[in-house]
C-alpha positions in Angstrom: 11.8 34.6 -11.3 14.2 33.5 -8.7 12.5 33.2 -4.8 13.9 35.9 -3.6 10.7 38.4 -3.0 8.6 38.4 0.1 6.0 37.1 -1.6 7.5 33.8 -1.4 6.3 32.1 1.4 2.7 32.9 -0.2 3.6 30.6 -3.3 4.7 28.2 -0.7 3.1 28.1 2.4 4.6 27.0 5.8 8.2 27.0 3.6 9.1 29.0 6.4 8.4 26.0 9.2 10.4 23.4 10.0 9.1 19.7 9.1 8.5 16.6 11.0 11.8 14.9 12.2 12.7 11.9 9.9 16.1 10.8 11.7 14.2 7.7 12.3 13.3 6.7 8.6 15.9 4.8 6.9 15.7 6.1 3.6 19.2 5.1 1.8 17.8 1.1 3.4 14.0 1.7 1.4 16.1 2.8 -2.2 18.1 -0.1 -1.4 15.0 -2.1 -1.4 13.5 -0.6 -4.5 16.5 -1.1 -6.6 17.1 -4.3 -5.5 13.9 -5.8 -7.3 13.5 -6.0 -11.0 12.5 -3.1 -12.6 8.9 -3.0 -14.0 7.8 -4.2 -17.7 5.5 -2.6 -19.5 3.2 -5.9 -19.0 3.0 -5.5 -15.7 2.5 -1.9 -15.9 -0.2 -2.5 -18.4 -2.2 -4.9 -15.8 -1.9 -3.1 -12.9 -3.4 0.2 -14.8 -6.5 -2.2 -16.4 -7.1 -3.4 -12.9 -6.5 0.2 -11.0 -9.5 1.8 -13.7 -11.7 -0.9 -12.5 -10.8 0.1 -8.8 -11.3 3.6 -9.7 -14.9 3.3 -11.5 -15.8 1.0 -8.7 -16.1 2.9 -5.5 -12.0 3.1 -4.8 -12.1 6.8 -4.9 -12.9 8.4 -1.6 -10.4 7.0 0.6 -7.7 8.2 2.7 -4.0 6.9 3.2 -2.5 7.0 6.5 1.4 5.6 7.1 2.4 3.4 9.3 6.8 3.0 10.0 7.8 -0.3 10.6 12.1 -0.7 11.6 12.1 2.6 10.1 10.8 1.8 6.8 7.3 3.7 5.7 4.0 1.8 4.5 0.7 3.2 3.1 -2.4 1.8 4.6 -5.4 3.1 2.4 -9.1 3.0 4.1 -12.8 3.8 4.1 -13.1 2.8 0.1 -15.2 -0.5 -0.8 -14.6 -0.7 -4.1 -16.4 -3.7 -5.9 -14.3 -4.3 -8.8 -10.8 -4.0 -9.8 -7.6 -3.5 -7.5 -5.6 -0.2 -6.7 -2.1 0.4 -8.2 0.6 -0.4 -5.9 3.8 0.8 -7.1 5.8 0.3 -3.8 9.1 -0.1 -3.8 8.8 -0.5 -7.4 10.9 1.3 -10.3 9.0 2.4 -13.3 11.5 4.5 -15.0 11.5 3.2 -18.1 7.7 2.8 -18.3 5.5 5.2 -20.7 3.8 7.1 -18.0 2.0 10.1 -19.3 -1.4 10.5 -19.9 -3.1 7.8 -17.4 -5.1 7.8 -14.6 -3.3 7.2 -11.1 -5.7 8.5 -8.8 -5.3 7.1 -5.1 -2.2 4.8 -6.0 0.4 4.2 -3.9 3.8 5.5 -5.1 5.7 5.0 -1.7 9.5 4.8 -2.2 9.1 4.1 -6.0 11.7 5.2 -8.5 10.7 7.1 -11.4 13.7 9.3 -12.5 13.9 11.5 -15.5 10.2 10.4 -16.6 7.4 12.0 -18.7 4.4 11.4 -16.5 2.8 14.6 -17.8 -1.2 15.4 -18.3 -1.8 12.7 -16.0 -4.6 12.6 -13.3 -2.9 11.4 -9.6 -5.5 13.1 -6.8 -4.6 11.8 -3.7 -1.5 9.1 -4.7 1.0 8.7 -1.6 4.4 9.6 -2.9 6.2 9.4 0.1 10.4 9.2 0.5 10.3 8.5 -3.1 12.5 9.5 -5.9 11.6 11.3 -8.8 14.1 14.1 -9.9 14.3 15.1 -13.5 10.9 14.1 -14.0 8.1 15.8 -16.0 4.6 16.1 -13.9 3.3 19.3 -16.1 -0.2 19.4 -16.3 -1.2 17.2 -13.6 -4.0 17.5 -11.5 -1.9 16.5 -8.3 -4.7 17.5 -5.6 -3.8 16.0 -1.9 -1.4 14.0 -3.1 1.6 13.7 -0.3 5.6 14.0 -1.3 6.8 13.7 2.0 10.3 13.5 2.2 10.7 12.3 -1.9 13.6 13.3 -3.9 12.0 16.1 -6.2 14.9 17.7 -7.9 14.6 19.8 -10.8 10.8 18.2 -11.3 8.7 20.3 -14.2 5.2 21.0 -12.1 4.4 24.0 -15.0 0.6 24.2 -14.5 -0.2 21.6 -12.2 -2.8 21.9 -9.7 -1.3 21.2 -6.5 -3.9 22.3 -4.1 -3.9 20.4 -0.8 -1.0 18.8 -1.7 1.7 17.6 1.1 5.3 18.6 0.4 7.0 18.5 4.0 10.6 17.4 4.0 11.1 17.0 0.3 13.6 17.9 -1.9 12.7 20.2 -4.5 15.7 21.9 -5.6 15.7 23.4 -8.7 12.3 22.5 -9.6 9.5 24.5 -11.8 6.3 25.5 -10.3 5.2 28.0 -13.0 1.8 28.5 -13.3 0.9 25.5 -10.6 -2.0 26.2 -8.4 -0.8 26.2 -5.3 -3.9 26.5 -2.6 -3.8 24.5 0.4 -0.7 23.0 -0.1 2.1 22.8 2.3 5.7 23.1 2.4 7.4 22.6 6.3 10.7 21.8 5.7 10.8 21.4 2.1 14.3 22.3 0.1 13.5 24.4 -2.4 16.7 26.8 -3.6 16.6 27.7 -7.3 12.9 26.8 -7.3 11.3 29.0 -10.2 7.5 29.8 -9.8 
């Protein structure tokens, strides 16, 4: 149905606040950036998952990601894990829209200004990834377990989040126009100054 009941800010809590200011964040400069690189092979793509399940089964879970901004550009710092194997995906300022993405485990990974437009990354697991200014519209998350991951300020037009579990999750400032949160559980999660006409829910 369209969000026009009072029961809306209860599907989307704090959508009523106002977010953080961003003025200061350059984000047309940090897409720049990202689409000025190559865009990912599915070689690559394929090491940096073998190493990030070895980072995963080795003591990387647990951690927490804080940001830092540097001349107005955002980076992830990720602490307080030890993990004794493997290496955790970093997918910053990278684009991976033309990479098979569904079904894989991205738990913790660091998505910060990537580019993954119109992309299937559906029934995968990504607790606690950092997807902050990113840009991700058209893209297909259904079935995720998406618990405390943060979208601050990403491009999340007309995203498919049918079903996900979204609890804890960090939505401030991002664009989700037009986007599909049927059936997504919704607890603990946050919405300050989130877009989100023609939302359906």
């Amino acid at each position: 149905m369209k969000p026009t009941s009072t029961d809306f800010n209860e599907h989307f809590p704090f959508s009523t606040e106002r977010g953080s200011p961003s003025e200061h964040i350059n984000s047309e400069m940090m897409r720049q950036m990202t689409e000025s690189k190559p865009e990912i092979t599915e070689k690559e793509f394929a090491k940096i998952m073998s190493k990030h399940k070895l980072f995963i089964e080795n003591g990387g879970l647990g951690g927490t990601w804080e940001t830092l901004l540097v001349a107005n550009l955002v980076m992830g710092i990720y602490y307080d894990a030890k993990p004794s194997k493997g290496k955790q995906a970093d997918f910053f300022h990278k684009n991976i829209s033309k990479i098979i993405l569904k079904n894989k485990n991205y738990s913790t990974a660091n998505f910060i200004a990537s580019i993954g437009e119109n992309v299937d990354i559906s029934n995968s697991v990504m607790k606690n990834c950092i997807f902050t200014d990113a840009y991700w519209s058209n893209s297909n998350f259904e079935n995720c377990d998406l618990q405390g991951t943060d979208f601050s300020r990403s491009d999340m037009r007309n995203c498919n989040f049918r079903n996900c579990n979204l609890e804890n999750t960090d939505f401030e400032n991002c664009n989700l126009e037009g986007s599909d949160f049927t059936g997504a559980k919704l607890f603990g999660s946050k919405f300050p100054g989130a877009i989100l006409k023609d939302v359906k829910y």
